[in-house]
C-alpha positions in Angstrom: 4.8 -19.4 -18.5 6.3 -19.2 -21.7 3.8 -17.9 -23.6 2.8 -15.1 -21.1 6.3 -14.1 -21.3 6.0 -14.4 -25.3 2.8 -12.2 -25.1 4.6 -9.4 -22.5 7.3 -9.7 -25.4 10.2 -10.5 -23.0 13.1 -11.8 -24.1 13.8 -15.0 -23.7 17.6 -14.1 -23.2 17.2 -10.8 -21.0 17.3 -10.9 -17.3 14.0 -11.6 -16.7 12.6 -15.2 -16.2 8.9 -16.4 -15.8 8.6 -19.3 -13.2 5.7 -21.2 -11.8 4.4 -22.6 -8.9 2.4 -25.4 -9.9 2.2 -27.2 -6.6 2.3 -24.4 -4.1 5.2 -24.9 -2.7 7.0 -21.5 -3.0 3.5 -19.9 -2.2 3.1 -21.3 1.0 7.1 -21.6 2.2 7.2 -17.1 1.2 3.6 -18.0 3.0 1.7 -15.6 0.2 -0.9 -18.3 -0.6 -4.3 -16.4 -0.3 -6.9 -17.8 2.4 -9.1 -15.0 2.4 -13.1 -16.8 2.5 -14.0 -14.9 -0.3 -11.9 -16.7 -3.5 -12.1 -19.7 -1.5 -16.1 -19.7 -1.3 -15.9 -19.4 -5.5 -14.0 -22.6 -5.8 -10.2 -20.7 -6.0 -8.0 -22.3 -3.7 -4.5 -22.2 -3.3 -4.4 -18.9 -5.4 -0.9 -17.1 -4.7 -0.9 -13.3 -3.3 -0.1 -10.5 -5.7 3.7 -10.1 -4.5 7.0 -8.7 -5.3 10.5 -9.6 -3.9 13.4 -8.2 -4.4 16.5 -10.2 -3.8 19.9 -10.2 -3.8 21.8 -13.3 -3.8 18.9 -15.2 -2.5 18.7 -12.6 0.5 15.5 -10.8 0.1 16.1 -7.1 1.1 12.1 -6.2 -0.1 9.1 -7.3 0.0 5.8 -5.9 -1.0 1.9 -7.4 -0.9 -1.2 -5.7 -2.9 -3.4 -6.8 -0.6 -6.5 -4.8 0.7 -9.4 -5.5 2.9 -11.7 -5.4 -0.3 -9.3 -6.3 -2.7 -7.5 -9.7 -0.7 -6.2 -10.7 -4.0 -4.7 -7.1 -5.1 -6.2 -7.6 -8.7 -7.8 -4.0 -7.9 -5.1 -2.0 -6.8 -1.6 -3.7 -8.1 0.5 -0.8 -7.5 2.5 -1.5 -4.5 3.6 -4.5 -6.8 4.3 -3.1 -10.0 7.8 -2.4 -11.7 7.7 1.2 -10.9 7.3 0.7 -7.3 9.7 -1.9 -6.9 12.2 -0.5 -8.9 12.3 2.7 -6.3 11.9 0.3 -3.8 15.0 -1.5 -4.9 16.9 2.9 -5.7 15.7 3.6 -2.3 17.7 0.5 -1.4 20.6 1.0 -2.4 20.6 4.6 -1.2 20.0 3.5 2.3 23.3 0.6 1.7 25.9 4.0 0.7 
């Protein structure tokens, strides 16, 4: 995780932290672990959803999947996931808190 951060030149100070999930276990508890037939018939198992949450306090106020009938994995169309999205996901938010 480090060096993808490295490479995405984040800083390793800033408020952003790259975690893992080596064993599955936050993929399948936020239950985004991806069953679809298709990565599974290619040998990928236990692959995690392309996912965003937005928390606060460990209370998660949004989340979004990229997740398609042809696409189960979301490599193809990532937007729904992506910082812009969440980030007027998390504007639209706090408009709807005032």
């Amino acid at each position: 995780m480090n060096a993808w951060a490295e490479d995405q030149m984040i800083n390793p100070n800033g408020m952003i932290q790259f975690m893992g999930d080596p064993e599955g276990a936050l993929t399948r508890t936020l239950d985004m672990e991806l069953n679809h037939p298709g990565p599974h018939s290619v040998g990928i198992i236990g692959r995690c959803k392309r996912f965003a949450v937005y928390a606060v306090n460990g209370e998660v106020k949004y989340v979004a999947v990229s997740e398609r009938e042809d696409d189960p994995a979301g490599d193809d169309y990532p937007e729904d996931t992506l910082a812009e999205a969440l980030l007027d996901a998390i504007l639209k938010h706090k408009d709807d808190e005032l």
